[in-house]
ROSE-4610 file (N, C-alpha, C; in Angstrom, 1 decimal, always signed):
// ROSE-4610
residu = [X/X/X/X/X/X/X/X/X/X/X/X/X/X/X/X/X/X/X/X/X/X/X/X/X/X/X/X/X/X/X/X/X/X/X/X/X/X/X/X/X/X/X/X/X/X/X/X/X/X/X/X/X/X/X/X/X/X/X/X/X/X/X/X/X/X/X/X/X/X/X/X/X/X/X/X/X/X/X/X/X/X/X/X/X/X/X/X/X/X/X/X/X/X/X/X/X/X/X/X/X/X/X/X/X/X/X/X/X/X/X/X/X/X/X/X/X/X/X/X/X/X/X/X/X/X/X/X/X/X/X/X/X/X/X/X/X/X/X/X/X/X/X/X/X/X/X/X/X/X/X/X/X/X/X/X/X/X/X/X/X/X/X/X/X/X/X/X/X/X/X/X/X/X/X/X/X/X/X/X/X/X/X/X/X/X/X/X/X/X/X/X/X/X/X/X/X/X/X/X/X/X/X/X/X/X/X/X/X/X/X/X/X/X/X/X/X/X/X/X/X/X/X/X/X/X/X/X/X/X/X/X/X/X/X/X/X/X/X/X/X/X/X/X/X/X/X/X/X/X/X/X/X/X/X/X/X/X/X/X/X/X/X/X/X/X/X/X/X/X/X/X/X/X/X/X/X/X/X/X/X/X/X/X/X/X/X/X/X/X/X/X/X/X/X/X/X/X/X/X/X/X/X/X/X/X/X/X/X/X/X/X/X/X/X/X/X/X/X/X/X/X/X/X/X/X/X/X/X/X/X/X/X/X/X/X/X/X/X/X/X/X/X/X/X/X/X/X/X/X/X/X/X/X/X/X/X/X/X/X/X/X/X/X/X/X/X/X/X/X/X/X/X/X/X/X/X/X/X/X/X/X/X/X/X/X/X/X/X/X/X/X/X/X/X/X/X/X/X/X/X/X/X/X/X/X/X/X/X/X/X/X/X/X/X/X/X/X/X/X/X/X/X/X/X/X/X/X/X/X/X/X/X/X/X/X/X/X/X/X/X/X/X/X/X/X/X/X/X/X/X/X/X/X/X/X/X/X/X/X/X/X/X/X/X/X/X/X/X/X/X/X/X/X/X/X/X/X/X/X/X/X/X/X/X/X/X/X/X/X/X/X/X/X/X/X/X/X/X/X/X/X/X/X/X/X/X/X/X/X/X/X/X/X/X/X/X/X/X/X/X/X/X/X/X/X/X/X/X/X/X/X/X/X/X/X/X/X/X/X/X/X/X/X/X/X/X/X/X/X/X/X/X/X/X/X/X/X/X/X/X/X/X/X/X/X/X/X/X/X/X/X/X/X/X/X/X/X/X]
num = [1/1/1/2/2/2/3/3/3/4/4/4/5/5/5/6/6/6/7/7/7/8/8/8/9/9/9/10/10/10/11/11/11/12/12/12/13/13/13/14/14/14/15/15/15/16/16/16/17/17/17/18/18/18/19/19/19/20/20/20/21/21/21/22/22/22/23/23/23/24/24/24/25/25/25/26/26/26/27/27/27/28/28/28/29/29/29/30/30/30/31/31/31/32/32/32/33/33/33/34/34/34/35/35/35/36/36/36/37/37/37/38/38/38/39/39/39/40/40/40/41/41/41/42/42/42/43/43/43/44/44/44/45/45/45/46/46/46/47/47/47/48/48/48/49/49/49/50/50/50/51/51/51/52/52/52/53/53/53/54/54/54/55/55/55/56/56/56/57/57/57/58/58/58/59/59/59/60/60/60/61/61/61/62/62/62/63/63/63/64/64/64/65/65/65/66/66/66/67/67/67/68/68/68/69/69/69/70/70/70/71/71/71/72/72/72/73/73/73/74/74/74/75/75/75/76/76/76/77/77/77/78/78/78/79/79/79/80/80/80/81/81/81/82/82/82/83/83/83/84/84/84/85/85/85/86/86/86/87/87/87/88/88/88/89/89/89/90/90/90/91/91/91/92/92/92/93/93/93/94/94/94/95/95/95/96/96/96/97/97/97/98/98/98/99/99/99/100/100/100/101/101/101/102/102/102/103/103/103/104/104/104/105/105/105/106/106/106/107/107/107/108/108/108/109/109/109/110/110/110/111/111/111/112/112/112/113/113/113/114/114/114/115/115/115/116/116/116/117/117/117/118/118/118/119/119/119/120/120/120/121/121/121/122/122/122/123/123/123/124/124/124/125/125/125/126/126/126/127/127/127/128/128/128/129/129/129/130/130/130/131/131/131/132/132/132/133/133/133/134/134/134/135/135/135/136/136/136/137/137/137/138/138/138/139/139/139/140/140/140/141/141/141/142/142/142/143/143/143/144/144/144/145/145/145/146/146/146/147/147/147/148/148/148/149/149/149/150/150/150/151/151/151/152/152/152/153/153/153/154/154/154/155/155/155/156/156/156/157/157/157/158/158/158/159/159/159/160/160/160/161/161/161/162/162/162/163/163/163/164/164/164/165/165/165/166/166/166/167/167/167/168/168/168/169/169/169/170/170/170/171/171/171/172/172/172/173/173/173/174/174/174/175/175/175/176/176/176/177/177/177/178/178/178/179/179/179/180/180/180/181/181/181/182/182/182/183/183/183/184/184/184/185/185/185/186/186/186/187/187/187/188/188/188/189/189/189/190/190/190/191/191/191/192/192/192/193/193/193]
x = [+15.8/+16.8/+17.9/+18.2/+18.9/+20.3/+20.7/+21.9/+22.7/+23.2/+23.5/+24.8/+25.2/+26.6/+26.0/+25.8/+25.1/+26.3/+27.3/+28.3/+28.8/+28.8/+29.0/+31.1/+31.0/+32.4/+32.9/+33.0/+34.2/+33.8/+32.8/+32.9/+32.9/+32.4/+31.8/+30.7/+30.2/+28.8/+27.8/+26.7/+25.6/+24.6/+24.2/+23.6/+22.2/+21.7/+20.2/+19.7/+20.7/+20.0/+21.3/+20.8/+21.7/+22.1/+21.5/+21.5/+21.8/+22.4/+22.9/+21.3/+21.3/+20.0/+19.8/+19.0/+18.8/+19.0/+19.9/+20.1/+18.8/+18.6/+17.0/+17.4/+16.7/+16.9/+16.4/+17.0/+16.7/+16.3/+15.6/+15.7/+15.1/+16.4/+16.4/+16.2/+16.2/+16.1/+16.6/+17.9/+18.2/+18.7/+18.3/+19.2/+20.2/+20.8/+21.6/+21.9/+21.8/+22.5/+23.4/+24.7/+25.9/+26.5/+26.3/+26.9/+26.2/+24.8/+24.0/+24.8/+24.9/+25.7/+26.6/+27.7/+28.8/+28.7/+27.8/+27.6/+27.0/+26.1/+25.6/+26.8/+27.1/+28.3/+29.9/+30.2/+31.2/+30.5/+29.3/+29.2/+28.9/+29.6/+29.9/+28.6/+28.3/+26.8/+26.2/+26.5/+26.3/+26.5/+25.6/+26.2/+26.7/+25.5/+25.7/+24.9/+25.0/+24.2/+24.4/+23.0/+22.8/+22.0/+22.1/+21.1/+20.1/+19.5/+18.0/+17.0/+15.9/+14.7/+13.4/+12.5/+11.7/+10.2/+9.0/+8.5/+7.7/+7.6/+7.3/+6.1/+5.0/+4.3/+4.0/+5.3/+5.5/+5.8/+5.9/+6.6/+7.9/+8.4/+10.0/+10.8/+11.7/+12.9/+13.4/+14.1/+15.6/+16.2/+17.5/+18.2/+17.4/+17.2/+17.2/+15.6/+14.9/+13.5/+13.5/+13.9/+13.6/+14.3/+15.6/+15.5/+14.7/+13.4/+12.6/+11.7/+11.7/+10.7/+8.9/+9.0/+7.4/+7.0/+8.1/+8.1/+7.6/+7.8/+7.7/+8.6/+9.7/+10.6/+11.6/+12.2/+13.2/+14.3/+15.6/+16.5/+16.9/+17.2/+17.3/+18.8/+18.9/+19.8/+19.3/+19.3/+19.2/+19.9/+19.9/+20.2/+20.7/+20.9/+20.9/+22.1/+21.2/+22.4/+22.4/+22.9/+23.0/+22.4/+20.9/+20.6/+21.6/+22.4/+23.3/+24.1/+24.6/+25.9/+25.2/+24.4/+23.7/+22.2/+21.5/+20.0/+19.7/+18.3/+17.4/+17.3/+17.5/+16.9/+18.6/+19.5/+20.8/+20.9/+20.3/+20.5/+19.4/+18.1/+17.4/+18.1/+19.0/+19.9/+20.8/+21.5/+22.6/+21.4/+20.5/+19.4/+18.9/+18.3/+18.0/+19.3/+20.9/+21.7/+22.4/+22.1/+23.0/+22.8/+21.6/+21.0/+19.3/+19.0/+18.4/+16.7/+16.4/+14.6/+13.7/+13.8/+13.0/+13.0/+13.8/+14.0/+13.0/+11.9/+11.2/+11.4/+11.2/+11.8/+13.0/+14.2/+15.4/+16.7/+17.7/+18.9/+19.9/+19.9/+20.8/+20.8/+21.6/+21.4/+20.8/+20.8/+19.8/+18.6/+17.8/+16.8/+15.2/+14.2/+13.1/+12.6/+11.6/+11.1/+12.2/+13.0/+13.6/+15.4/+14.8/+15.9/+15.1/+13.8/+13.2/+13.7/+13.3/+13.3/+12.7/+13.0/+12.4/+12.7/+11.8/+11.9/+10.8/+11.5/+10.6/+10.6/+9.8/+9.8/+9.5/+10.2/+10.1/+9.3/+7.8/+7.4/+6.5/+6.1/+5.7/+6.0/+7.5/+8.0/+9.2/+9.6/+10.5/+9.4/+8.2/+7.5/+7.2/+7.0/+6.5/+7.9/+9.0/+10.3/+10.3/+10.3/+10.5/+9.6/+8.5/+7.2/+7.7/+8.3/+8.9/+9.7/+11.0/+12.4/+11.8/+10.9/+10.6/+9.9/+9.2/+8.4/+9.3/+10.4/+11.2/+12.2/+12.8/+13.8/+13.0/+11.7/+10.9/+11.1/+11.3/+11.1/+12.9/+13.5/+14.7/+15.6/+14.6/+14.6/+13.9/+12.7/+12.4/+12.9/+13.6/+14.3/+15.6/+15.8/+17.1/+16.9/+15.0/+14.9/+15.3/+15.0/+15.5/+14.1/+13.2/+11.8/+11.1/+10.0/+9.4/+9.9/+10.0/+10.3/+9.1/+9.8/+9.0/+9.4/+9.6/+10.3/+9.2/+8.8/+7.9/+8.2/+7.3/+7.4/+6.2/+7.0/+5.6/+6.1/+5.4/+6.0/+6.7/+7.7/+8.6/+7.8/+8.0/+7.4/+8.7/+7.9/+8.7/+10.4/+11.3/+12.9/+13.4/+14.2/+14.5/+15.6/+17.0/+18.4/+18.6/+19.3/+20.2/+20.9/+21.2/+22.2/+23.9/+24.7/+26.0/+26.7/+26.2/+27.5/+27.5/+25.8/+25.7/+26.0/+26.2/+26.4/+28.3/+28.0/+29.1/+29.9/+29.1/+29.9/+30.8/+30.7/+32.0/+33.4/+32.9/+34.1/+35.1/+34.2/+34.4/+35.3/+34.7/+34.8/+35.1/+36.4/+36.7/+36.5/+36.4/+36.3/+35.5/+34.5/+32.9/+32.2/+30.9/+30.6/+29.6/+29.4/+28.8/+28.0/+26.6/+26.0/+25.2/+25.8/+25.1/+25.7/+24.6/+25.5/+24.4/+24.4/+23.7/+23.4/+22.9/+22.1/+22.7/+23.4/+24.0/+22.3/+21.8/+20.5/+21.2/+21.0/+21.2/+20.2/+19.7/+18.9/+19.9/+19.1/+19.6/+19.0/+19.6/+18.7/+18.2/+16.8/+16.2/+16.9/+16.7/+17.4/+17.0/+17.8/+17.2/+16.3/+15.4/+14.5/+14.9]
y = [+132.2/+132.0/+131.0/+129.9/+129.0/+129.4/+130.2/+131.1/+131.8/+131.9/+133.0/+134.1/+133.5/+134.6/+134.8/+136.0/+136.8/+137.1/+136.9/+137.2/+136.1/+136.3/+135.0/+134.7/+133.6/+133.3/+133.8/+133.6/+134.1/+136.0/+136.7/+137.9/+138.9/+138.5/+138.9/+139.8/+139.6/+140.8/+140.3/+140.9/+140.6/+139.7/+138.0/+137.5/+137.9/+138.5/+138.6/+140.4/+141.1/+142.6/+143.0/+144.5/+145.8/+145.6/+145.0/+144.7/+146.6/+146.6/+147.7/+148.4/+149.3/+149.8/+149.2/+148.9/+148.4/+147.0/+146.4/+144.8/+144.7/+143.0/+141.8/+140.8/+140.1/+138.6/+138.0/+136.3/+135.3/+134.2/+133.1/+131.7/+130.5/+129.5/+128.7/+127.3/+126.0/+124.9/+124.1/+123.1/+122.3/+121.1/+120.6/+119.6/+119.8/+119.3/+119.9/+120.6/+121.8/+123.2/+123.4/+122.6/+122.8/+123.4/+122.6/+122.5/+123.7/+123.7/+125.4/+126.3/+126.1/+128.0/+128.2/+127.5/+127.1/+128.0/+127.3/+127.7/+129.1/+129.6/+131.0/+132.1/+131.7/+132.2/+132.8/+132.3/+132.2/+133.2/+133.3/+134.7/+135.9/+136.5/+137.8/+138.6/+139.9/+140.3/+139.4/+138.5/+137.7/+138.4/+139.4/+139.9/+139.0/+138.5/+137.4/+136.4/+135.2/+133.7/+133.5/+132.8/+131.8/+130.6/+129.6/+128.6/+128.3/+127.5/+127.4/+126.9/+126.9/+125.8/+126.7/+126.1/+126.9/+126.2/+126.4/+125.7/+124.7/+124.6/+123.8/+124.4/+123.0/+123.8/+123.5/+123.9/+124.1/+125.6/+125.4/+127.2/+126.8/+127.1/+127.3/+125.6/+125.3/+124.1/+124.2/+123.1/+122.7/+121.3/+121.5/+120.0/+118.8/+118.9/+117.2/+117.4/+118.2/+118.1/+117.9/+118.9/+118.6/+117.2/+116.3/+115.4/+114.5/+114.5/+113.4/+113.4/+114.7/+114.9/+114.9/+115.6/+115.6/+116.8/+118.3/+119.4/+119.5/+118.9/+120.1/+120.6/+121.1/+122.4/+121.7/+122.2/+122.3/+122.5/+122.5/+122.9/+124.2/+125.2/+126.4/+127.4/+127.9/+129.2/+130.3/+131.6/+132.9/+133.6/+134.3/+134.9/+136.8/+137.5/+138.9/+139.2/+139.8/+139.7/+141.3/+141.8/+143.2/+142.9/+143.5/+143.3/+144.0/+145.1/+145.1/+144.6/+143.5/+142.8/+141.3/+140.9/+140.1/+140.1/+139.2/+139.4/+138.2/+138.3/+137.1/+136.4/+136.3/+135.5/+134.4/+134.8/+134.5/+133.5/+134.1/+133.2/+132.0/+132.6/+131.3/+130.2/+130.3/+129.7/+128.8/+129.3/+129.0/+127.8/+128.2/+127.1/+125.8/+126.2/+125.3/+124.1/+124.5/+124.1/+123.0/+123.2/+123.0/+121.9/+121.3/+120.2/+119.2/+118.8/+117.8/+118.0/+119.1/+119.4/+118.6/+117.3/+116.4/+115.1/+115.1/+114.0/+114.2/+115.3/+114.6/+115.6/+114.5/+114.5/+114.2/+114.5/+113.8/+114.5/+114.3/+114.8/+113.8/+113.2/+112.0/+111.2/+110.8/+109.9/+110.7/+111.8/+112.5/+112.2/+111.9/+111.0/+112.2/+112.6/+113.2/+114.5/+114.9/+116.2/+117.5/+117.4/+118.9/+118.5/+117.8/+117.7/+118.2/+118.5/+118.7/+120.4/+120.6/+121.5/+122.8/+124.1/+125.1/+126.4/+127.0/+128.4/+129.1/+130.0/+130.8/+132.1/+132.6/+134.2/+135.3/+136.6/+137.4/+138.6/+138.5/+139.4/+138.8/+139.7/+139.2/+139.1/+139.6/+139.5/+138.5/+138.5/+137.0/+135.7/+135.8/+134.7/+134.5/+135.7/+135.7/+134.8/+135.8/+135.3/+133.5/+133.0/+131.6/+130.7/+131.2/+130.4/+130.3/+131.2/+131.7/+130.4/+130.0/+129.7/+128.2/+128.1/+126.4/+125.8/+127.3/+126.6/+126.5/+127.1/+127.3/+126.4/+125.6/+124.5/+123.3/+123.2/+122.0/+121.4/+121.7/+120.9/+120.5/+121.1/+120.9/+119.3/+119.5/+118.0/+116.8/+117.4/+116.4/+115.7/+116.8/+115.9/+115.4/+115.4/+115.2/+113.5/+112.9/+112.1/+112.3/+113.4/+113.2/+113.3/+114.1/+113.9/+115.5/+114.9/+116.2/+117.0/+118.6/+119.5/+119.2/+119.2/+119.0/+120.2/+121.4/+122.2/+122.5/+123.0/+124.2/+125.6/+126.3/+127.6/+128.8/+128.9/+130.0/+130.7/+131.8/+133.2/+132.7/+133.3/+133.2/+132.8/+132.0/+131.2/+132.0/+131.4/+132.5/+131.3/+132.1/+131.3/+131.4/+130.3/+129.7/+129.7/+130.3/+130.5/+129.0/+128.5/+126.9/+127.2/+126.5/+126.3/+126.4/+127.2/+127.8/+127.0/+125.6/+125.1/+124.5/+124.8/+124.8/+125.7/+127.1/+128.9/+128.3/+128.0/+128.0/+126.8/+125.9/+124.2/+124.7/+124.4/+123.7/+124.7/+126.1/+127.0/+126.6/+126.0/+125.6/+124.0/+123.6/+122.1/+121.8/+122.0/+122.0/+120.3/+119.6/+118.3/+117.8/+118.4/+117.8/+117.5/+117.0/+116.3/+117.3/+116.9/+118.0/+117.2/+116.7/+116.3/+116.6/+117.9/+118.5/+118.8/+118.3/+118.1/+118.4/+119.1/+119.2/+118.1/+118.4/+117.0/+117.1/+118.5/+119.0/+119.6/+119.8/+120.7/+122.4/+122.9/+124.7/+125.0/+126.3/+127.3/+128.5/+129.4/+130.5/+131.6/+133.1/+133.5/+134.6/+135.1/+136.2/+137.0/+137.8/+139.5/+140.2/+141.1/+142.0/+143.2/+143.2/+144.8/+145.7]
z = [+10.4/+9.5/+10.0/+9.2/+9.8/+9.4/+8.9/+8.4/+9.8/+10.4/+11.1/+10.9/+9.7/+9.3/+7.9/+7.4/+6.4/+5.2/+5.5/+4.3/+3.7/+2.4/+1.3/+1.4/+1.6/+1.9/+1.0/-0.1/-1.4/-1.7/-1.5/-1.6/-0.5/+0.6/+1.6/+1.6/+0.8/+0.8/+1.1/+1.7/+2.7/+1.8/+1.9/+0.9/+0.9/+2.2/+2.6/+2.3/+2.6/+2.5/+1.5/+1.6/+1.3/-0.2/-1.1/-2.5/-3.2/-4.3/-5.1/-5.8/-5.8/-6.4/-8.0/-8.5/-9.6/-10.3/-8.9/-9.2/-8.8/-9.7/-9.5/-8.6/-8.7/-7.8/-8.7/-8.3/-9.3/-8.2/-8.6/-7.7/-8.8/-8.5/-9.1/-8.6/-8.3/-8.3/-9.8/-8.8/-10.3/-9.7/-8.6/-7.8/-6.6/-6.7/-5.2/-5.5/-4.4/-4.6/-4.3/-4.0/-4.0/-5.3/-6.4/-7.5/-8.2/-8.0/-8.3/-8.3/-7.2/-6.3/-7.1/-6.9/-7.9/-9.1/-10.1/-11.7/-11.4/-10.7/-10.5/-10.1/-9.2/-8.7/-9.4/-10.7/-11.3/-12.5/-12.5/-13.6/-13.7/-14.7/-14.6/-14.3/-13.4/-13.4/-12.0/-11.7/-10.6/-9.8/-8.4/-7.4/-6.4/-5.7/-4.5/-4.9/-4.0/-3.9/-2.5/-2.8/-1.4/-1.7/-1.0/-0.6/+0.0/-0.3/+1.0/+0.1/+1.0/+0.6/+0.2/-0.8/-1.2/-1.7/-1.7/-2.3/-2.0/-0.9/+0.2/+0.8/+2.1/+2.3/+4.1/+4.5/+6.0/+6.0/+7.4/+7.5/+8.4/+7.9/+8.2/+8.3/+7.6/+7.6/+7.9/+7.8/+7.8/+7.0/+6.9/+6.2/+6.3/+7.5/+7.7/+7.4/+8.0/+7.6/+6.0/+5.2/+3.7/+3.2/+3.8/+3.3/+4.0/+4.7/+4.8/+3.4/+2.5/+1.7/+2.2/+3.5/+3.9/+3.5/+3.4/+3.7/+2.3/+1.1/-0.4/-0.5/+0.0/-0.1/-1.4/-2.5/-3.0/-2.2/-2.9/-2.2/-3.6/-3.2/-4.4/-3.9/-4.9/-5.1/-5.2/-4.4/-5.1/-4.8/-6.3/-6.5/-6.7/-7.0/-6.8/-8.2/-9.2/-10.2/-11.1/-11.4/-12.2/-14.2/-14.2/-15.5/-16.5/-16.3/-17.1/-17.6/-16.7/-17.2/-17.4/-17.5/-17.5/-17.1/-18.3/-18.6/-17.7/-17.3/-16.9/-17.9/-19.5/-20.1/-20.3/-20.2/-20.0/-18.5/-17.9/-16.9/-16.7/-17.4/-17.7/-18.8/-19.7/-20.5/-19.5/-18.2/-17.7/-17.1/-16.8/-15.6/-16.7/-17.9/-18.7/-19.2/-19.3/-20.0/-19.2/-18.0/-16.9/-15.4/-16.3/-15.8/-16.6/-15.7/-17.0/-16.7/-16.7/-16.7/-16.8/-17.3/-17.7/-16.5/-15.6/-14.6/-13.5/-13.3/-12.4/-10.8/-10.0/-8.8/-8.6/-9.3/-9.2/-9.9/-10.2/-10.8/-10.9/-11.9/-11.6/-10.5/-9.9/-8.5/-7.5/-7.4/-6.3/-6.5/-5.7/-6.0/-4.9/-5.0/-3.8/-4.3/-3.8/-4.3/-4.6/-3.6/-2.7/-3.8/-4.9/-6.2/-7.8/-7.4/-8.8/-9.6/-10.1/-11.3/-11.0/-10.8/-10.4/-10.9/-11.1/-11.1/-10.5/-9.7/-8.7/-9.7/-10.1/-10.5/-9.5/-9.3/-9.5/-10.3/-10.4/-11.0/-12.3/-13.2/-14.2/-15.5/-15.6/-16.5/-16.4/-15.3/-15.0/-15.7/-15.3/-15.0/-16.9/-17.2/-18.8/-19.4/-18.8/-19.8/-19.2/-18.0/-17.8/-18.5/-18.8/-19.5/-21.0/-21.9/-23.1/-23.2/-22.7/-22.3/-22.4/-21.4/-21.0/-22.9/-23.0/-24.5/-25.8/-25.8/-26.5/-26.4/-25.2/-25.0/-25.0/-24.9/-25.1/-26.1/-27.3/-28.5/-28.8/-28.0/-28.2/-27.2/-26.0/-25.4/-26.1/-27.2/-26.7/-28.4/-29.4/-30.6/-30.6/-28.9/-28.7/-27.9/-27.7/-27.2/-25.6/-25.0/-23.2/-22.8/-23.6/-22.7/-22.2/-21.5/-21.7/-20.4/-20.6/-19.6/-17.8/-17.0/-16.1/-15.3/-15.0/-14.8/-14.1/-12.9/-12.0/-12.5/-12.4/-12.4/-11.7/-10.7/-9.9/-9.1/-9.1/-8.0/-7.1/-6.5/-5.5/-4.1/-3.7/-2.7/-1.5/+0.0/+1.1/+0.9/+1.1/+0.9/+2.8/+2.8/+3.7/+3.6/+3.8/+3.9/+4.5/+3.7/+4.5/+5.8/+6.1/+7.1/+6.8/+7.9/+7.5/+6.8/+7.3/+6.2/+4.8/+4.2/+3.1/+2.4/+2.6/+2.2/+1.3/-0.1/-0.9/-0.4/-0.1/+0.2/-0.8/-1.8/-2.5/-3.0/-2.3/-2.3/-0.9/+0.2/+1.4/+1.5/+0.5/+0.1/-1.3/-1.6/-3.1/-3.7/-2.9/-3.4/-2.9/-2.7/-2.4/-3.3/-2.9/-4.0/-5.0/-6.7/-7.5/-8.3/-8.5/-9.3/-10.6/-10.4/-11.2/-12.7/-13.9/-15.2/-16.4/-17.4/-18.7/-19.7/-20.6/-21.2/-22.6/-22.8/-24.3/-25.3/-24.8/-25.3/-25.2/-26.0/-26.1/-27.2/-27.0/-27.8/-27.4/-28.5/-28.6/-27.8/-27.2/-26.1/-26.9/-26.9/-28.1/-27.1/-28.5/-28.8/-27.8/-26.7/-25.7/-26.1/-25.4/-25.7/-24.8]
C-alpha cells in the first residue's frame, strides 16, 4: 500500500478497514481523481473515500508508473457509503452526470488510459444496477449528440490506495487543479425496491 497514513484528512476515519456494519463500497473511475474524491466526498450517506488505481494488469503501482500508461490501471475513487442515506443507484447518477462517458481514454485535456470511464462492481447487483444506468443514459447522450457511452464495467479488480499526497488533494489543495465536469445529460433514478 502506497498510502501509509490510513485516515481521510477531512474526517479522520480509517479509509481502508473498520467500515460500520451494513455500509457497501463503491468504485468509480471518471478522470482524475482529485476532483472524483471531491464530488463523492461532499454527499450525504458518503462514509469515507479514497484514491488509487484499479484495473490494470500489473501487480502493484504507483503514480508515475500509471502515468506511463503501460500498467492498464485507471486512476479511481472508493468508496464506503450507507445504503440508507443514499442508494447505489443515486450514486450511479452522481458518476454518470458528472463527467463525460463517451470520451474514451480521456476527460477533457487529461488525455491516457488511467483517465477512462469506470465502474468496478461490487457484487451482482451493483453490476445488474450499473448495466441498467449505462442502458438507460445511453440514449440520452446520444440525443444530446455527445456520443456513444464508452464506460467499463466489471467486478472490482484488486485496488491500489494512491499515494499520501493524493488522499483528498483538493481538500489539501484548495486551488489545485479539477477537470472534472458534466455534459448536462440527467435521467431519472428508478424507484427504490
Amino acid at each position: 500500500m502506497l498510502t501509509e497514513n490510513p485516515k481521510h484528512f477531512l474526517n479522520g476515519r480509517d479509509m481502508f478497514s473498520g467500515y460500520p456494519e451494513g455500509f457497501e463500497q463503491a468504485m468509480f473511475g471518471m478522470g482524475c481523481f482529485w476532483g472524483v474524491e471531491r464530488i463523492f466526498w461532499k454527499l450525504d450517506g458518503v462514509y469515507v473515500t479514497s484514491v488509487g488505481y484499479a484495473g490494470g494488469h500489473t501487480d502493484g503501482t504507483d503514480y508515475k508508473a500509471v502515468c506511463t500508461g503501460t500498467t492498464g490501471h485507471a486512476e479511481v475513487v472508493h468508496l464506503v457509503f450507507d445504503p440508507a442515506i443514499i442508494s447505489y443507484d443515486e450514486l450511479l447518477k452522481v458518476f454518470f452526470e458528472n463527467h463525460d462517458p463517451t470520451q474514451g481514454n480521456r476527460q477533457g485535456n487529461d488525455i491516457g488510459t488511467q483517465y477512462r470511464s469506470a465502474i468496478y462492481t461490487y457484487g451482482d447487483k451493483q453490476m445488474s444496477a450499473a448495466q441498467d444506468a449505462k442502458a438507460r443514459y445511453a440514449p440520452a447522450f446520444l440525443d444530446k449528440g455527445i456520443g456513444t457511452i464508452t464506460t467499463e464495467i466489471a467486478p472490482v479488480p484488486t485496488y491500489y490506495p494512491a499515494e499520501d499526497y493524493h488522499q483528498q488533494y483538493l481538500a489539501k489543495n484548495p486551488q489545485g487543479y479539477c477537470g472534472i465536469g458534466g455534459t448536462g445529460v440527467s435521467c431519472p433514478i428508478p424507484a427504490r425496491t
